[in-house]
ZAVEXTI-291169 format. One record per residue (C-alpha): residue number from 1; residue in one letter; x, y, z. Coordinates in pm, 1 decimal. Example, Ala and Ser with C-alpha at 12.3 -4.5 7.8 and 13.67 -1.06 7.14 Angstrom:
<atoms>
1	a	1230.0	-450.0	780.0
2	s	1367.0	-106.0	714.0
</atoms>
This chain:
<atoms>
1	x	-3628.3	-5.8	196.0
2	x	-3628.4	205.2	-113.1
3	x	-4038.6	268.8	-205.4
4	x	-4182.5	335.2	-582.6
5	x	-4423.5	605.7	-664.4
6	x	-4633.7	306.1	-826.5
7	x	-4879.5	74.5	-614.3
8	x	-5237.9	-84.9	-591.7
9	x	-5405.4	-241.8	-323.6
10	x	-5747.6	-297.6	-203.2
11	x	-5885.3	-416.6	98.9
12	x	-6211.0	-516.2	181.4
13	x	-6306.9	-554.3	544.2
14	x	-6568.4	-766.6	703.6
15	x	-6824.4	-537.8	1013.3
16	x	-7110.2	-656.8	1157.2
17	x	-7277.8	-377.4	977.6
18	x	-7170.2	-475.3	594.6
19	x	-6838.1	-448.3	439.1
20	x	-6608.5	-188.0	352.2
21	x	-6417.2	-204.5	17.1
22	x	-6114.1	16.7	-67.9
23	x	-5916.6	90.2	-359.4
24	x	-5614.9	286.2	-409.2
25	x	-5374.9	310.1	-704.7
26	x	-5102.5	611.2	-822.4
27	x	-4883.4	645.7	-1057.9
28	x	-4538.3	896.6	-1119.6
29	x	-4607.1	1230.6	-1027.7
30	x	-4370.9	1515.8	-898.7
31	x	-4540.2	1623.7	-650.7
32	x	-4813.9	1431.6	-404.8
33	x	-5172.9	1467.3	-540.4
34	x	-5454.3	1284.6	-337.0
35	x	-5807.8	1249.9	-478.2
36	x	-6089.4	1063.1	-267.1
37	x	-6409.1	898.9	-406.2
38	x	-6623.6	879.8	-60.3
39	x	-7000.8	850.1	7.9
40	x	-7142.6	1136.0	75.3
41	x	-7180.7	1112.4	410.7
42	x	-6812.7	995.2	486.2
43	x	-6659.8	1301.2	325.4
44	x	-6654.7	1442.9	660.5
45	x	-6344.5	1191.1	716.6
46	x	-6151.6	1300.1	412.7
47	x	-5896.6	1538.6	594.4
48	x	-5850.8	1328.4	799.0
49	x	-5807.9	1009.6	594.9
50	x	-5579.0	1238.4	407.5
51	x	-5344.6	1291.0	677.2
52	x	-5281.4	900.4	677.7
53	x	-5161.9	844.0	359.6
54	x	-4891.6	1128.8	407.8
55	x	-4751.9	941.6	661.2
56	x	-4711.2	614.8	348.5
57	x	-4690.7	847.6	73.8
58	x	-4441.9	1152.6	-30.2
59	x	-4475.7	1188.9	-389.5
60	x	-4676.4	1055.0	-669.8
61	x	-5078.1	1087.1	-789.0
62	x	-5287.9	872.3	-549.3
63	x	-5662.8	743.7	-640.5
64	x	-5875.3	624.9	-364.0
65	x	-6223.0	481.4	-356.9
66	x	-6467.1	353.7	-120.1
67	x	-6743.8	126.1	-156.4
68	x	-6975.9	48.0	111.2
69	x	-7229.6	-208.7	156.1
70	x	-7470.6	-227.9	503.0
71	x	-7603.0	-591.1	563.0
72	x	-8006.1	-517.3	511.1
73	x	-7857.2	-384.8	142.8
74	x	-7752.1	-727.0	81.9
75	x	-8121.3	-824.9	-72.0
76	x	-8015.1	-509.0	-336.5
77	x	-8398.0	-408.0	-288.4
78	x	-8457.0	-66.9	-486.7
79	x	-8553.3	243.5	-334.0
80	x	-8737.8	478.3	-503.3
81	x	-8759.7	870.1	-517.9
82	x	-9154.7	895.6	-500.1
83	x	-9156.6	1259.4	-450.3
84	x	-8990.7	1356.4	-755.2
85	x	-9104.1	1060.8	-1006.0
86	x	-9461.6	1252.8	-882.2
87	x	-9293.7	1542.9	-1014.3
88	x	-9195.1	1366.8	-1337.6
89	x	-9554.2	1306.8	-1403.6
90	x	-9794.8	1593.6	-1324.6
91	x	-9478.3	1738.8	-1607.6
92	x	-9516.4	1477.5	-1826.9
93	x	-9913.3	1526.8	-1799.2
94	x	-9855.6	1900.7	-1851.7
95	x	-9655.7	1815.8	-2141.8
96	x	-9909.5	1599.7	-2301.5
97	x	-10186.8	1806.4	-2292.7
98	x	-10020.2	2032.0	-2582.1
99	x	-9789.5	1726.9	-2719.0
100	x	-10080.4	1444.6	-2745.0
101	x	-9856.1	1178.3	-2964.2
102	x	-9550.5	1221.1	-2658.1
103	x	-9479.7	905.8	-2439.2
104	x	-9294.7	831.0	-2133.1
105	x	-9080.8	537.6	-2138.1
106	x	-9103.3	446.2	-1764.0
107	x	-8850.2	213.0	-1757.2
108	x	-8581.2	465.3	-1895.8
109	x	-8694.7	708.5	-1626.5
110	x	-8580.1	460.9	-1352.7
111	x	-8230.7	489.6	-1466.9
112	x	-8226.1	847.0	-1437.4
113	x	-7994.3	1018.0	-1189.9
114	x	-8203.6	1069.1	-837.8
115	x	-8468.4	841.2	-913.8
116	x	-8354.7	536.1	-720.0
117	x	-8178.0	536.2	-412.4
118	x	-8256.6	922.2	-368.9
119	x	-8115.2	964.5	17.9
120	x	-7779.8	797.8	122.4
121	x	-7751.2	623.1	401.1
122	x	-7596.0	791.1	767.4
123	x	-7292.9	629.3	755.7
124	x	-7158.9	861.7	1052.1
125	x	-7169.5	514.1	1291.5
126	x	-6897.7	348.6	1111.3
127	x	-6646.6	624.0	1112.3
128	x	-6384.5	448.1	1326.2
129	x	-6466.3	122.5	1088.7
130	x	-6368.4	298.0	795.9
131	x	-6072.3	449.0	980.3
132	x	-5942.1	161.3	1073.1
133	x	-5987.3	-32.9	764.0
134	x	-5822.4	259.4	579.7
135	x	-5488.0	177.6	775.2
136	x	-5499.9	-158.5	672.2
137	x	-5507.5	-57.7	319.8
138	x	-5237.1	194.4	372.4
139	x	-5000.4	-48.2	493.8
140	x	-5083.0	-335.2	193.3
141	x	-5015.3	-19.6	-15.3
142	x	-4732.6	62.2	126.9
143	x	-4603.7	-307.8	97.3
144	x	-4674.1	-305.1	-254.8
145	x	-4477.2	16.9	-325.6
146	x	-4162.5	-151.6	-142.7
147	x	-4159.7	-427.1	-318.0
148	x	-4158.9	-297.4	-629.9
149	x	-3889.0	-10.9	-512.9
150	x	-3702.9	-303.3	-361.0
151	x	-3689.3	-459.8	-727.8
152	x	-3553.8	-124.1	-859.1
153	x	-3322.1	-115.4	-603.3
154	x	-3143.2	-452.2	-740.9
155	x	-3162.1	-340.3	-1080.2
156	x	-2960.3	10.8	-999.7
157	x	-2757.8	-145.4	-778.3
158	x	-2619.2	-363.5	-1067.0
159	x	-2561.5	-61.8	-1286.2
160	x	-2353.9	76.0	-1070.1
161	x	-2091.5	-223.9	-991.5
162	x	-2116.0	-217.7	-1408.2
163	x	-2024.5	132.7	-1384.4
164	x	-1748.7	97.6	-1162.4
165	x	-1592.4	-211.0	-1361.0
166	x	-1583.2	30.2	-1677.6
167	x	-1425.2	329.7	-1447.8
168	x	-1166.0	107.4	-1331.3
169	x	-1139.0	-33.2	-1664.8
170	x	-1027.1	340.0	-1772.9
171	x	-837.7	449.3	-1509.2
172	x	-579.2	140.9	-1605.9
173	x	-553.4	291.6	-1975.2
174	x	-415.2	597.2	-1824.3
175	x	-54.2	553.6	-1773.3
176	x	-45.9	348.0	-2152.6
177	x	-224.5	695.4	-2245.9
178	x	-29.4	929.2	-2130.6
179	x	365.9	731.5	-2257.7
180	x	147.7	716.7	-2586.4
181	x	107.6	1114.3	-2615.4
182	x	470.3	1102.0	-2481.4
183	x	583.7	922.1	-2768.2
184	x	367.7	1110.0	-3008.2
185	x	502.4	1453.7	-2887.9
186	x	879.9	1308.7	-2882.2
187	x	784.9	1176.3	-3261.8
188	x	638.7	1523.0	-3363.6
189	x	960.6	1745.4	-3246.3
190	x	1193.3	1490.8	-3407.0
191	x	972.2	1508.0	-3763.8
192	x	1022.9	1892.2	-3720.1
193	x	1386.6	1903.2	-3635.6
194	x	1357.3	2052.8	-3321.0
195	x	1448.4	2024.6	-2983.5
196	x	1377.5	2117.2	-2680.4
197	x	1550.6	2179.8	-2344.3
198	x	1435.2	1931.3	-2099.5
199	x	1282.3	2185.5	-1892.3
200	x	1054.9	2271.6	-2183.1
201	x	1023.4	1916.7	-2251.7
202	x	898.1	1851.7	-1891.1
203	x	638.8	2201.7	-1932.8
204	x	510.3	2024.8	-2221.0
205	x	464.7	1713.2	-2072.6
206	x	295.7	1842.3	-1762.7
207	x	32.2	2042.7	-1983.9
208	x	-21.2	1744.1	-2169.7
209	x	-50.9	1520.4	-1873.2
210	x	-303.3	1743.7	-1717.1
211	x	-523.3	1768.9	-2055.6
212	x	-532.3	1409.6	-2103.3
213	x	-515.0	1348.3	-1675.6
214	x	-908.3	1190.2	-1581.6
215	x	-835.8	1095.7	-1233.3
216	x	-1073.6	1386.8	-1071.0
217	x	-1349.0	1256.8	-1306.6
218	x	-1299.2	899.6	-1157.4
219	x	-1285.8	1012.1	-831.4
220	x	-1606.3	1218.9	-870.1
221	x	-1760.2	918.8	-1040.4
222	x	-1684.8	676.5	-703.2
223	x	-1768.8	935.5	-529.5
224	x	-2125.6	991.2	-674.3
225	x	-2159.3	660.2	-701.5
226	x	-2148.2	584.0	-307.7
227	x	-2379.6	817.2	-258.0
228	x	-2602.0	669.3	-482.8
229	x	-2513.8	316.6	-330.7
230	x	-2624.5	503.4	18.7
231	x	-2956.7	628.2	-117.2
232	x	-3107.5	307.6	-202.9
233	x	-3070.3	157.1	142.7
234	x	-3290.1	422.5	268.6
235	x	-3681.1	405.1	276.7
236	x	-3914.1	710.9	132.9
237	x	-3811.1	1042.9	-8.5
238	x	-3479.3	1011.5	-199.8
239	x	-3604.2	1002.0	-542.4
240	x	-3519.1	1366.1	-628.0
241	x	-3224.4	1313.1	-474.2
242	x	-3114.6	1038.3	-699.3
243	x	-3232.3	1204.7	-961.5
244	x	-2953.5	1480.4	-923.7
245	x	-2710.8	1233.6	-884.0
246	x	-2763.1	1083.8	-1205.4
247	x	-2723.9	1439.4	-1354.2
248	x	-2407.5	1472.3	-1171.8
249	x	-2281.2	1097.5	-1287.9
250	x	-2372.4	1226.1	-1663.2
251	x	-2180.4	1497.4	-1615.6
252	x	-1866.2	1336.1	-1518.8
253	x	-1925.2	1065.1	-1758.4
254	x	-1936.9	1280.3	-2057.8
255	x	-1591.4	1496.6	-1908.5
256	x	-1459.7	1140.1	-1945.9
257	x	-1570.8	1089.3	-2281.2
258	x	-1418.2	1469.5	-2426.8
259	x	-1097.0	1431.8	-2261.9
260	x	-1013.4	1036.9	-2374.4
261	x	-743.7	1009.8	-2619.6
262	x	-778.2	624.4	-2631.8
263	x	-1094.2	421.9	-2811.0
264	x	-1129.7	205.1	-2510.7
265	x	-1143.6	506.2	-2257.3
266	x	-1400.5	664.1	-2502.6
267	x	-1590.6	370.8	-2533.0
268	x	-1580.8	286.8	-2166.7
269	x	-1707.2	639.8	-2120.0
270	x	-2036.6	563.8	-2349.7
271	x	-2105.9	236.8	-2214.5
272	x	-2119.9	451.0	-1892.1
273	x	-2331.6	700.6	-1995.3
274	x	-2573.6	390.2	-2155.3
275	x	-2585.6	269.4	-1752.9
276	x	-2686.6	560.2	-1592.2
277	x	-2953.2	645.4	-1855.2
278	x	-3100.9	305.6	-1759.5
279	x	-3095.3	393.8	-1361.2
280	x	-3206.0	685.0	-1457.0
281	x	-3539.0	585.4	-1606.7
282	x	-3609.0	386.6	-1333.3
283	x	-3498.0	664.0	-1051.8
284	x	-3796.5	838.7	-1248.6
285	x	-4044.3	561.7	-1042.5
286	x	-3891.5	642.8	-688.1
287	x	-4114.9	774.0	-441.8
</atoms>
């Protein structure tokens, strides 16, 4: 199943010894960038936690958080740094001695960085917890990402039976196109009182036939087009791939366009080109 670059999911999981709550989002990105936000404590997991989401991710910018909360936290009672508030004031004494008017607003200095909660917790216990409750989130994440890949999947999928309606639409103009020029070149010779030996004649016609021919671009086109039809059935790692393609069905598209010598073929051509622009913006979300 084809998988965006896009998710979110979060997962929080139930221990006897508090809860575990995750968070992980990306977005487009050409490459795959990981960033973790992990207590101190569980950084020590990181590589290892980062070798997991390879395995769901191949591409795209990944945030992921965790939150942890042991059950005798639950009361949210606040723990204070004592040594360095003590430090606080024999400075703020200091400071008065030469600065009589100065004050201390105390309950300002509680909000201060290292003043509550000063030493995290050893969280080293729940390591195969948080492991475990990682995969879980991994695999929601994952689900999300295919779901909204599957969803891009319909949409280029009906681009490209559009596509093919308008390439079979030109390839019947063809044969009107070419006894057209025929007729034209037949009209021009006789305006200019000349002729031509049918040998020549046939020469002329077989240049002409070859300038005006688009069959190879159609057959590139269907041929581009199946692959493309082939990529989206797949599961991870096909985005660049389909990104070429697109390149390659622009390419064709716009031969089509140069060589038509017919309004419908030209504007069969842009209508074309207006398709794969669309499957192309949305190629630009696949993982």
């Amino acid at each position: 199943m084809l998988s965006s670059m896009t998710g979110f999911a979060r997962q929080a999981a139930q221990f006897i010894w508090g809860t575990a709550t995750w968070e992980i989002r990306s977005v487009n990105h050409r490459y795959l960038e990981i960033g973790f936000r992990l207590p101190e404590s569980l950084r020590i997991l990181e590589p290892i936690l980062r070798t997991q989401v390879q395995q769901y991710a191949k591409r795209g910018k990944l945030e992921i958080s965790l939150k942890v909360r042991l059950a005798e936290q639950e009361g949210g009672s606040l723990q204070l740094n004592e040594a360095l508030i003590n430090q606080i004031i024999v400075a703020y004494q200091k400071f008065s001695q030469k600065v009589p008017q100065a004050t201390l607003d105390f309950g300002r200095v509680l909000t201060w960085q290292g003043i509550s909660n000063p030493e995290e917790t050893d969280l080293t216990f729940i390591h195969n917890d948080i492991s475990a409750s990682f995969t879980q989130l991994l695999r929601q994440f994952q689900q999300a990402k295919q779901i909204e890949g599957q969803a891009t999947a319909g949409f280029i999928a009906e681009r490209l039976v559009a596509i093919e309606l308008q390439a079979q639409s030109a390839a019947t103009y063809v044969p009107e196109v070419l006894l057209q020029a025929r007729t034209k070149l037949l009209s021009r010779l006789a305006d200019a009182q000349q002729m031509l030996d049918a040998s020549r004649l046939e020469q002329e016609m077989v240049v002409l036939a070859q300038r005006l021919d688009v069959s190879e671009e159609l057959d590139r086109l269907q041929q581009h087009l199946k692959q493309v039809k082939e990529l989206i059935r797949q599961d991870t790692g096909v985005g660049r791939r389909l990104d070429f393609l697109m390149q390659e069905l622009n390419r064709e598209a716009n031969t089509l366009g140069s060589k038509a010598n017919d309004i419908r073929m030209t504007q069969a051509a842009v209508e074309i080109k207006v398709l794969i622009e669309q499957m192309r913006e949305q190629i630009q979300n696949i993982e």
